[in-house]
C-alpha positions as CSV (number, residue, x, y, z in Angstrom):
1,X,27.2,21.5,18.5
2,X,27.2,20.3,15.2
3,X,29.1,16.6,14.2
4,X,31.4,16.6,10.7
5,X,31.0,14.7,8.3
6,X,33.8,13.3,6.5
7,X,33.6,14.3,2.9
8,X,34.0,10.7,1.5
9,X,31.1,9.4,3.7
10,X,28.7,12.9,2.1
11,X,29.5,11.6,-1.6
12,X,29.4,8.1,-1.5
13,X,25.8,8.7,0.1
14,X,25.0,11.1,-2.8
15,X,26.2,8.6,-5.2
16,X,23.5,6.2,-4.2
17,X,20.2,8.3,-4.2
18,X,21.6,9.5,-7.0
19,X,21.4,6.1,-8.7
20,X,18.4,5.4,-6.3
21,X,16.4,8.4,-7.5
22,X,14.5,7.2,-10.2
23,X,13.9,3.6,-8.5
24,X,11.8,5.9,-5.4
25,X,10.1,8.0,-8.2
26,X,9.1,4.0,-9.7
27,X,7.9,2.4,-6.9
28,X,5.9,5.1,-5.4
29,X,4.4,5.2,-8.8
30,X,4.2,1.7,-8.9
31,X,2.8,1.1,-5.2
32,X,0.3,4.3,-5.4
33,X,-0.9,1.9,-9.2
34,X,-1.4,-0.8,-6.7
35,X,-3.4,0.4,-3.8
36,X,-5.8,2.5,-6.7
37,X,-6.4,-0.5,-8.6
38,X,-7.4,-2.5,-5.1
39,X,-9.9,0.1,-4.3
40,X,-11.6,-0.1,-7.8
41,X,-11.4,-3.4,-7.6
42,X,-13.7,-2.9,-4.5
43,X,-16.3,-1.0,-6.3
44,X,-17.3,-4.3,-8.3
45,X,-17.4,-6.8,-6.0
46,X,-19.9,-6.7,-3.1
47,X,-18.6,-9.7,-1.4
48,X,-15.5,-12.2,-1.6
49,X,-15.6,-15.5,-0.6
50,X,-11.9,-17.3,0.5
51,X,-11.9,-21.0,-0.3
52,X,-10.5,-22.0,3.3
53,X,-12.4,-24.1,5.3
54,X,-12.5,-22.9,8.9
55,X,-13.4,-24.7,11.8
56,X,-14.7,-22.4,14.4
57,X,-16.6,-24.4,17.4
58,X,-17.0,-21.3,19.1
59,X,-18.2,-17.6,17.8
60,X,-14.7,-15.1,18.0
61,X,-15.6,-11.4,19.4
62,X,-15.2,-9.5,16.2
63,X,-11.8,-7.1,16.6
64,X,-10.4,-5.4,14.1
65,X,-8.7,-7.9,11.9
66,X,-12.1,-9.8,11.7
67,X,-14.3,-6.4,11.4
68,X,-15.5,-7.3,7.8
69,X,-15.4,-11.1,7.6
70,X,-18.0,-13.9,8.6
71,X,-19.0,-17.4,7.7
72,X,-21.0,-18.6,5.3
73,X,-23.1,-21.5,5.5
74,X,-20.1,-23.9,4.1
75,X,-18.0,-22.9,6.9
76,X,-15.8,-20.6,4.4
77,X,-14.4,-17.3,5.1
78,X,-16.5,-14.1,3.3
79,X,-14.9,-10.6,3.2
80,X,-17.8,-7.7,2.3
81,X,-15.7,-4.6,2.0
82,X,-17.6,-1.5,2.8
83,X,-17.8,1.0,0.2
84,X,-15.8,4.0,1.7
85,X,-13.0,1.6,1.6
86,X,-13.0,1.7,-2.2
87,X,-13.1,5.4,-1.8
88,X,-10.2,5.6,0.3
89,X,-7.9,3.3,-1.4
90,X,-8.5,4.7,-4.8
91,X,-7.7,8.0,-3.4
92,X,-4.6,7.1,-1.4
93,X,-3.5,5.2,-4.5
94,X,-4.1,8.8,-6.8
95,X,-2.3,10.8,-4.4
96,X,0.6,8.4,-4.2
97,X,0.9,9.0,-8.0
98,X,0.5,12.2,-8.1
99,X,3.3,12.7,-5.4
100,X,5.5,10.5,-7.7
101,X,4.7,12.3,-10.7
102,X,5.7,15.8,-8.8
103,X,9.0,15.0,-7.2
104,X,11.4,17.2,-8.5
105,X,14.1,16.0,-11.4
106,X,16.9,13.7,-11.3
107,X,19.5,16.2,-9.1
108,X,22.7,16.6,-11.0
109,X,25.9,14.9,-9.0
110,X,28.3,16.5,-7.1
């Protein structure tokens, strides 16, 4: 059984991603930028310390936030991305342009 729906409801929807459309096409762009430049960033740096001073009396079982992090010897956080990580966001950040770049044209309003 399909529901109606009314016919104000239908074009005040396509009014908005009609003046929404080319904000999505943006920040896909703009987010895929992001994620692309992160992983290429990761391909230069071998490690990164965090200036935060953690106490830790006691050694925490690694889990998955803490899968890439340890101490150094001044107590401060160290994050050593692996290097298919650099892979993997450079190419989830190419696609996600890519995808933006191929989205069809502005559709023409009702």
């Amino acid at each position: 059984m399909m529901r109606k729906v009314s016919r104000a409801t239908g074009t005040s929807l396509q009014r908005f991603f009609h003046k929404a459309y080319d904000m999505i096409r943006a920040i896909a762009f703009a987010g895929g930028l992001f994620v692309g430049l992160c992983g290429s960033s990761f391909l230069l740096v071998d490690e990164m310390v965090l200036n935060l001073h953690h106490e830790a009396e006691e050694p925490r079982p690694k889990e998955f936030r803490g899968m890439f992090m340890h101490l150094n010897e001044q107590k401060q956080k160290v994050f050593t991305p692996p290097q298919w990580l650099a892979f993997t966001l450079m190419s989830i950040g190419s696609v996600t342009m890519l995808y933006s770049i191929a989205l069809p044209k502005k559709p023409k309003p009702a």
